[in-house]
C-alpha positions as CSV (number, residue, x, y, z in Angstrom):
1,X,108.9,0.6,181.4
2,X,111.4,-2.6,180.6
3,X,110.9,-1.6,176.3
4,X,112.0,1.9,177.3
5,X,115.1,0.6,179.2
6,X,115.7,-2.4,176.1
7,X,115.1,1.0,173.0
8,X,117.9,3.1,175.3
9,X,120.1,-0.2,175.5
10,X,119.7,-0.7,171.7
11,X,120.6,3.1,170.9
12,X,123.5,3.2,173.3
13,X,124.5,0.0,171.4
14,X,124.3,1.3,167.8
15,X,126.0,4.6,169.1
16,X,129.3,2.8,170.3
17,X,128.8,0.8,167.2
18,X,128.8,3.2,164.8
19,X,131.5,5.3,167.0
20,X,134.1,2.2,166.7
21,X,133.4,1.8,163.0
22,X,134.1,5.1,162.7
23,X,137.4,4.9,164.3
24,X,138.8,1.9,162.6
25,X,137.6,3.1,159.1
26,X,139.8,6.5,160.0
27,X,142.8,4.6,160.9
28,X,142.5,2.3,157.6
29,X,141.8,5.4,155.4
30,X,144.7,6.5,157.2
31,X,147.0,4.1,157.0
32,X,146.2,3.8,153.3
33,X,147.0,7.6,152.9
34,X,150.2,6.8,154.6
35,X,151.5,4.2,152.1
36,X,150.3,5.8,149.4
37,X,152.3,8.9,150.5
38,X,155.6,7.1,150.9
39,X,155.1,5.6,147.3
40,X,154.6,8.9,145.7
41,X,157.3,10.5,148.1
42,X,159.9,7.6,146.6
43,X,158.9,7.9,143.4
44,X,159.2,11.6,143.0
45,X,162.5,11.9,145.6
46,X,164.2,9.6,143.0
47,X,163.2,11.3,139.9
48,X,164.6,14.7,141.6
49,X,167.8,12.4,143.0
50,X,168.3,11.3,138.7
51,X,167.4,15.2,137.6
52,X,169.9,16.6,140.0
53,X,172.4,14.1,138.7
54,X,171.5,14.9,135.2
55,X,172.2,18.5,136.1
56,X,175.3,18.1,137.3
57,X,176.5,15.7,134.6
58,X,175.7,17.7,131.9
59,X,177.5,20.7,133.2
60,X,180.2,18.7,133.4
61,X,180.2,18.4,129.0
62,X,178.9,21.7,128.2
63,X,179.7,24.0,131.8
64,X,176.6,25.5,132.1
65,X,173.3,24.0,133.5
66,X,170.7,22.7,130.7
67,X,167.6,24.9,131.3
68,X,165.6,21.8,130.2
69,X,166.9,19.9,133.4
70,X,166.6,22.8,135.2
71,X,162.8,22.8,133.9
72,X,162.7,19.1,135.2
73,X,164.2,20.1,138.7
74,X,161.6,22.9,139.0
75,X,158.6,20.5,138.5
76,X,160.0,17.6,140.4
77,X,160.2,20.0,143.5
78,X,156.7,21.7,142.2
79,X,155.2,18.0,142.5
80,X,156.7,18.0,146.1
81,X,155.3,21.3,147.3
82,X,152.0,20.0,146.4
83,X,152.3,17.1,149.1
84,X,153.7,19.3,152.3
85,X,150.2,18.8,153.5
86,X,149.9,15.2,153.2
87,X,153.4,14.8,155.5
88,X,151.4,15.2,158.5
89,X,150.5,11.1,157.9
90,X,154.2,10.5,158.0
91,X,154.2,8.6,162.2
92,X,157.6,10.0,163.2
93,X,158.1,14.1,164.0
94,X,161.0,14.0,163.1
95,X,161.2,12.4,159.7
96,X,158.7,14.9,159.1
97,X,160.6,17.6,159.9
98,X,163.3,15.9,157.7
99,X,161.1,15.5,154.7
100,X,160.0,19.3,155.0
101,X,163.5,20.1,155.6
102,X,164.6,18.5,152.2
103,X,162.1,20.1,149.9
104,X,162.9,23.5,151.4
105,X,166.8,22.7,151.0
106,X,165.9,21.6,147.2
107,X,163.8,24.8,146.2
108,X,166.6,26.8,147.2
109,X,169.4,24.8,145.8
110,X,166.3,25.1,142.6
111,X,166.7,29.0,142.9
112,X,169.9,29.4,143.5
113,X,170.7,27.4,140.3
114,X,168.0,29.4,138.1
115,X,169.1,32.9,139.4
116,X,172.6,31.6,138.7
117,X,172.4,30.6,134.8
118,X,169.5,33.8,134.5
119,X,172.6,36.1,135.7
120,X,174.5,34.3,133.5
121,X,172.7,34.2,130.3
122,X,171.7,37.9,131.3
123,X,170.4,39.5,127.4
124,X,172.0,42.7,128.2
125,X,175.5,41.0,129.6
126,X,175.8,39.1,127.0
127,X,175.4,42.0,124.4
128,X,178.0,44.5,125.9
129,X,180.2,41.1,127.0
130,X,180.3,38.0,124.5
131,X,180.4,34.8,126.3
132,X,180.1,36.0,129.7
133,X,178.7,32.6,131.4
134,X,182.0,31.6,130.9
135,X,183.6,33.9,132.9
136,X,185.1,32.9,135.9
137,X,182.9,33.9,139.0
138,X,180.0,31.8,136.9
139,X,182.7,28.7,136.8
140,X,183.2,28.7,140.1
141,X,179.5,29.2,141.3
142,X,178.6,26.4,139.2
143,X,181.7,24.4,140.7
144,X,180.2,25.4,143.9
145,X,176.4,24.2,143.3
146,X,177.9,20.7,142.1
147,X,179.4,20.4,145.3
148,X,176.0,21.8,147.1
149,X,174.5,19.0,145.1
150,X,176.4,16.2,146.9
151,X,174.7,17.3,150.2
152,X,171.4,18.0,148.7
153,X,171.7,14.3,147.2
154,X,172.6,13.0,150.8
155,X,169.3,14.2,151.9
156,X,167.1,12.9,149.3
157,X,169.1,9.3,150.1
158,X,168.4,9.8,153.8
159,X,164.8,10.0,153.5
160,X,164.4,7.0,150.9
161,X,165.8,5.3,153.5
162,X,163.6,6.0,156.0
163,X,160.3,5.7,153.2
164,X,161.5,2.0,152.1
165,X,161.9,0.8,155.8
C-alpha cells in the first residue's frame, strides 16, 4: 500500500514538473518572439520612414511621385501586413493599438498616393490632354500628401520610440 502512495507521489511530481517546464519554456519562447518582433518592427518602420522621405524628396525635383518608390512603399507596408498577427506579443494594449493604427494609416496614405499618380498618368487623359499630371488639382494633391507625410512620419517615430525603449 505505501509503493502505491510513493508511484502516485512520483507522478504528481513529474506532472507539476513537466507543467512548470512547460510554462517557463512558453514565456522564453515568448519573450524571444517579442524581441525578435521589435527588431524586425524597427528595421522595417525605418525603411518605410527613409521610402516615404524618398518619396517626398523626389517630388520635390521632378513633381510627381517615382512609381519605383512608390513600389518600395508598397512592399515595405506589404512586409508589415504580414506581421499584424505577431503584434499580439507586443505587452502594452495600447502600443498595440498604436502599431496597428500606423500600418493602417500607411496603406492608405500607400493608396491614396497610387490612385493619385494612376489618375494622373491616366493612358486615355493623357492622349486627349498632353501633360495632364501637371495640372493643377494633381499639384496640389501631391502638395497635400507631402504634408499627410509629415503626420504619417510622426507616427512611425512614435512607435520607434516606444520599440527602442
Amino acid at each position: 500500500m505505501n509503493q502505491i502512495y510513493l508511484i502516485i507521489l512520483g507522478a504528481i511530481l513529474a506532472l507539476v514538473t513537466s507543467f512548470l517546464v512547460e510554462i517557463y519554456k512558453s514565456r522564453k519562447d515568448r519573450s524571444e518572439q517579442l524581441i525578435n518582433l521589435k527588431i524586425i518592427l524597427k528595421l522595417e518602420l525605418k525603411n518605410t520612414l527613409q521610402v516615404i522621405d524618398r518619396l517626398i524628396e523626389r517630388y520635390g525635383s521632378v513633381s510627381f511621385y517615382d512609381y519605383r518608390v512608390i513600389s518600395q512603399l508598397t512592399s515595405s507596408i506589404s512586409r508589415l501586413e504580414t506581421m499584424r498577427e505577431r503584434i499580439i506579443y507586443l505587452k502594452e494594449d495600447s502600443k498595440k493599438e498604436e502599431v496597428l493604427s500606423c500600418i493602417n494609416i500607411l496603406g492608405i496614405f500607400q493608396s491614396d498616393v497610387l490612385a493619385l499618380e494612376n489618375q494622373a498618368f491616366d493612358k486615355e487623359k493623357l492622349q486627349d490632354t498632353p501633360g495632364v499630371w501637371n495640372d493643377e488639382y494633381n499639384k496640389n494633391q501631391r502638395q497635400i500628401f507631402a504634408t499627410r507625410s509629415v503626420d504619417v512620419k510622426r507616427h512611425i517615430q512614435d512607435i520607434l520610440n516606444y520599440l527602442e525603449r
